[in-house]
C-alpha positions as CSV (number, residue, x, y, z in Angstrom):
1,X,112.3,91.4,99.3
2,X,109.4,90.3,97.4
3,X,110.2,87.1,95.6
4,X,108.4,88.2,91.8
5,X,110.5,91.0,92.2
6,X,114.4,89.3,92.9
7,X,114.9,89.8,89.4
8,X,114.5,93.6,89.2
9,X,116.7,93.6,92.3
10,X,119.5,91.6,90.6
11,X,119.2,94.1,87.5
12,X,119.8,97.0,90.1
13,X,122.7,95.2,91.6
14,X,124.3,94.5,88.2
15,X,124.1,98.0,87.0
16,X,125.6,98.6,90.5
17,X,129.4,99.0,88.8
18,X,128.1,102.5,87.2
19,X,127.9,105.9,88.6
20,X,125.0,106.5,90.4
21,X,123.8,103.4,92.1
22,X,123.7,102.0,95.3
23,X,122.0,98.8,95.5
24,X,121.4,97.6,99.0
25,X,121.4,100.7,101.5
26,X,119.9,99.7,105.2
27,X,118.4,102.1,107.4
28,X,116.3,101.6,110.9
29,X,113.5,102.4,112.0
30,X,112.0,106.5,111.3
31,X,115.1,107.7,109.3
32,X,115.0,110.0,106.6
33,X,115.3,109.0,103.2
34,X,115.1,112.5,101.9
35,X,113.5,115.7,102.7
36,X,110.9,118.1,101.6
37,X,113.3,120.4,99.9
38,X,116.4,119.2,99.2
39,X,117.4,118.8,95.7
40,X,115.6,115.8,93.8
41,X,118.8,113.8,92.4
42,X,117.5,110.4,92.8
43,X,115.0,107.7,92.4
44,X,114.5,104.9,95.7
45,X,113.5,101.3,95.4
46,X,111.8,99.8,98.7
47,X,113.7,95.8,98.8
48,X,112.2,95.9,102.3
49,X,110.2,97.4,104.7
50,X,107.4,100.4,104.9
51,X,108.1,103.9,104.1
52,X,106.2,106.9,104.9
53,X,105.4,109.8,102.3
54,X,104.9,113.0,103.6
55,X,104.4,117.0,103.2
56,X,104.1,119.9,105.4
57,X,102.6,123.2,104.6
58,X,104.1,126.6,105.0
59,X,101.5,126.2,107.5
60,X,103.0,123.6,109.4
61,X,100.2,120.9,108.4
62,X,101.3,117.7,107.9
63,X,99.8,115.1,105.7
64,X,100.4,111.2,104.6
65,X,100.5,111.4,101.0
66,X,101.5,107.3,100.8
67,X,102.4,104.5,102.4
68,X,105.2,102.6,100.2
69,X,105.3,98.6,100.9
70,X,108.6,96.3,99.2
71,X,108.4,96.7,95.6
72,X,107.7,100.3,95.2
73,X,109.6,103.6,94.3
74,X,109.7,106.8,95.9
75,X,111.5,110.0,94.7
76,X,110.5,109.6,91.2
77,X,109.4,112.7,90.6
78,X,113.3,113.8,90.0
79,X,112.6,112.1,86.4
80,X,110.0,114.8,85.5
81,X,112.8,117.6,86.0
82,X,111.5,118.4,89.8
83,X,114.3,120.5,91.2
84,X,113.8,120.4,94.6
85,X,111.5,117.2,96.8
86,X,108.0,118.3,97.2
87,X,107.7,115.8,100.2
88,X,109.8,113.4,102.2
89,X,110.4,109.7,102.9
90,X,111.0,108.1,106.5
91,X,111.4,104.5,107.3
92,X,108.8,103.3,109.4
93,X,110.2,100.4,109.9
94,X,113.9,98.8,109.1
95,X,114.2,99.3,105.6
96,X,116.5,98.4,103.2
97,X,116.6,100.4,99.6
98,X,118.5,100.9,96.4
99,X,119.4,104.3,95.6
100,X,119.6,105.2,91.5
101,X,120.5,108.3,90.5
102,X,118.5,110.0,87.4
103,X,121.4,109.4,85.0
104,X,121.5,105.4,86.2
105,X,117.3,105.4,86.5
106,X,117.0,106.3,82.7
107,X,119.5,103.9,81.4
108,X,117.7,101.2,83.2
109,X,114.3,102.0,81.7
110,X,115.9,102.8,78.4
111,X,117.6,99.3,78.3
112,X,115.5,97.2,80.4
113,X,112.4,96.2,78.9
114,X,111.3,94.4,82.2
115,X,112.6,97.1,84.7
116,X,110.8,99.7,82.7
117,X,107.0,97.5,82.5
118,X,107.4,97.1,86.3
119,X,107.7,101.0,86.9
120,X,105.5,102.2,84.6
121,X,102.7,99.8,86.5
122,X,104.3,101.5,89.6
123,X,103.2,104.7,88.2
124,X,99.7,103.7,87.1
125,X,99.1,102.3,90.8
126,X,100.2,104.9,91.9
127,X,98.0,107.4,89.7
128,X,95.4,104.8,91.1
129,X,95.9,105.2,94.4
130,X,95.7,108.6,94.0
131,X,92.4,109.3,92.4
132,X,90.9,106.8,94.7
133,X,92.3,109.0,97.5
134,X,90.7,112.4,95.9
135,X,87.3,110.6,95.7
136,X,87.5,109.2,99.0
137,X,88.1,112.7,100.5
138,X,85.2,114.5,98.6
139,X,82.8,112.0,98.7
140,X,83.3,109.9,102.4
141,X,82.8,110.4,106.0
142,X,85.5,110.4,108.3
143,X,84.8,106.8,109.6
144,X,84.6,105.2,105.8
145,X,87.8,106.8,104.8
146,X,89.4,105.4,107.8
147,X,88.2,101.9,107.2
148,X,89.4,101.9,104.2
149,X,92.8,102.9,104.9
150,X,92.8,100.3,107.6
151,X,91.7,97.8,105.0
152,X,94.1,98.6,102.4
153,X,97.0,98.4,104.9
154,X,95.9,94.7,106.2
155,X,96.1,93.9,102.6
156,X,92.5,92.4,103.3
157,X,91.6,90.4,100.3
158,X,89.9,87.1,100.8
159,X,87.0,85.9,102.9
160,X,89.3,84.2,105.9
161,X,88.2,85.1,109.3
162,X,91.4,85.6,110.7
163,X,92.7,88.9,111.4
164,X,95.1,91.0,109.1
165,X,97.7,92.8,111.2
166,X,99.1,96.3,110.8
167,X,102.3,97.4,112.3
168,X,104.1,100.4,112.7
169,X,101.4,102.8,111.8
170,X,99.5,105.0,115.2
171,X,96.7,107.3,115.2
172,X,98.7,110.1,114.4
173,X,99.6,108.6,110.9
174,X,96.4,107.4,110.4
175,X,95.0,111.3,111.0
176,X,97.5,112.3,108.3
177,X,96.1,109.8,105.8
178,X,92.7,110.8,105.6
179,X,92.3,114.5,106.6
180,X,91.4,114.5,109.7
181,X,92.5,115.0,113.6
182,X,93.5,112.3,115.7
183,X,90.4,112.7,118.3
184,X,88.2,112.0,115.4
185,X,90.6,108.6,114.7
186,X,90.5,107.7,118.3
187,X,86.6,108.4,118.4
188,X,86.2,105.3,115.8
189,X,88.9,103.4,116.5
190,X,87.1,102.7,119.7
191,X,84.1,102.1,117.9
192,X,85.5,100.0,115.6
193,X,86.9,97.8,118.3
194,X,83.6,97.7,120.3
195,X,81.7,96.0,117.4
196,X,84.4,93.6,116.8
197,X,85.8,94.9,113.5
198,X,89.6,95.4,115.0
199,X,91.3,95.0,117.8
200,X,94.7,97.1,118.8
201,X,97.3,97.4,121.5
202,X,100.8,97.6,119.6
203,X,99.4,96.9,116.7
204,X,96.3,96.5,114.5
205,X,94.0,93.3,113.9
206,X,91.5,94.1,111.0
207,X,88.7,91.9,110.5
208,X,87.0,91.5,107.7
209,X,83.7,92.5,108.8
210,X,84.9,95.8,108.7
211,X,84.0,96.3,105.4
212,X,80.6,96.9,106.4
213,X,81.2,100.2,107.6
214,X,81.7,100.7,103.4
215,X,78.2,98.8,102.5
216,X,76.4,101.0,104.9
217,X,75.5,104.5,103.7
218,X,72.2,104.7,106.0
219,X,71.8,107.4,109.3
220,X,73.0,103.7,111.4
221,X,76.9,105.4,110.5
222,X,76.0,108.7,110.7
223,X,78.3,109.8,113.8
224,X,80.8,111.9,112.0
225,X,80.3,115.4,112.2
């Protein structure tokens, strides 16, 4: 749990006497939180953890559509009248989450002032996120969109030298997240790790000289095809 957010946690808890809510459910490791399909009856709140946002096409392509840290919600597209999910939600890692159902979400934002600023900045993040994700995929190669991913996951804000570590995610995932196949991941992972940007075994060190692969536009990082 995120300490700025113990309050919005104790709201949810509080409000846990009415129909609808279920403050503090657990779940390991890759189970489902819901599924592309089934009916949209509910909003999720991550206390703790990483989740995985996902959609597959009638094609049977799969992509990442987010990766949700403690703090954020999933599933609130129910609120917009969505019938039915248009992706799913796995744990990627033990998890614990509060469930509120539609009737219960509204009556927290419509009587919490607090609760409702904290999701609406959800939502613009989120909106955020997404544009940034669009842009990314029209506009850069292969090997910048998977720095970046790599950097927002390590969370890499200041100048430290020390690495930033990211667990639970593999190639695979990382393929989903920006479009591409897992080869292609593998191809500059490797590279990655030969000029001393990261280093991975079970999990990921990301240094911050990797944002140079995001300074360089020139023919020196022209390997994707």
């Amino acid at each position: 749990m995120l300490e700025d957010d113990k309050w919005l946690i104790e709201s949810i808890r509080l409000s846990s006497g009415e129909i609808g809510v279920m403050p503090d459910i657990k779940l390991r490791k890759d189970k489902p939180i819901f599924a592309q399909g089934e009916p949209a009856e509910a909003v999720f709140y991550v206390q703790e953890g990483r989740v995985k946002v996902t959609v597959v096409t009638e094609q049977g392509r799969a992509a990442v559509v987010a990766i949700l840290d403690a703090g954020e919600f999933c599933g609130e597209g129910c609120l917009t009248g969505q019938p039915s999910r248009l992706t799913s939600a796995v744990a990627m890692s033990d998890c614990v989450v509060s469930r509120l159902e539609k009737s219960a979400m509204r009556r927290l934002l419509r009587d919490n002032e607090q609760f409702f600023e904290h999701f609406l900045q959800h939502l613009v993040a989120g909106r955020t996120r997404l544009e940034a994700k669009y842009v990314s995929l029209l506009f850069n190669s292969t090997e910048e969109r998977l720095a970046r991913v790599l950097l927002n996951l390590a969370g890499v804000q200041n100048p430290s030298s020390r690495p930033w570590v990211i667990t639970g995610i593999n190639q695979e995932t990382l393929a989903e997240m920006i479009g591409t196949t897992r080869s292609r991941v593998s191809f500059f992972m490797n590279k990655f790790r030969r000029l001393g940007f990261i280093d991975y075994d079970h999990n990921i060190e990301v240094y911050k000289t990797l944002r140079s692969v995001l300074l360089r536009g020139d023919a020196a990082w022209g390997d994707d095809i």
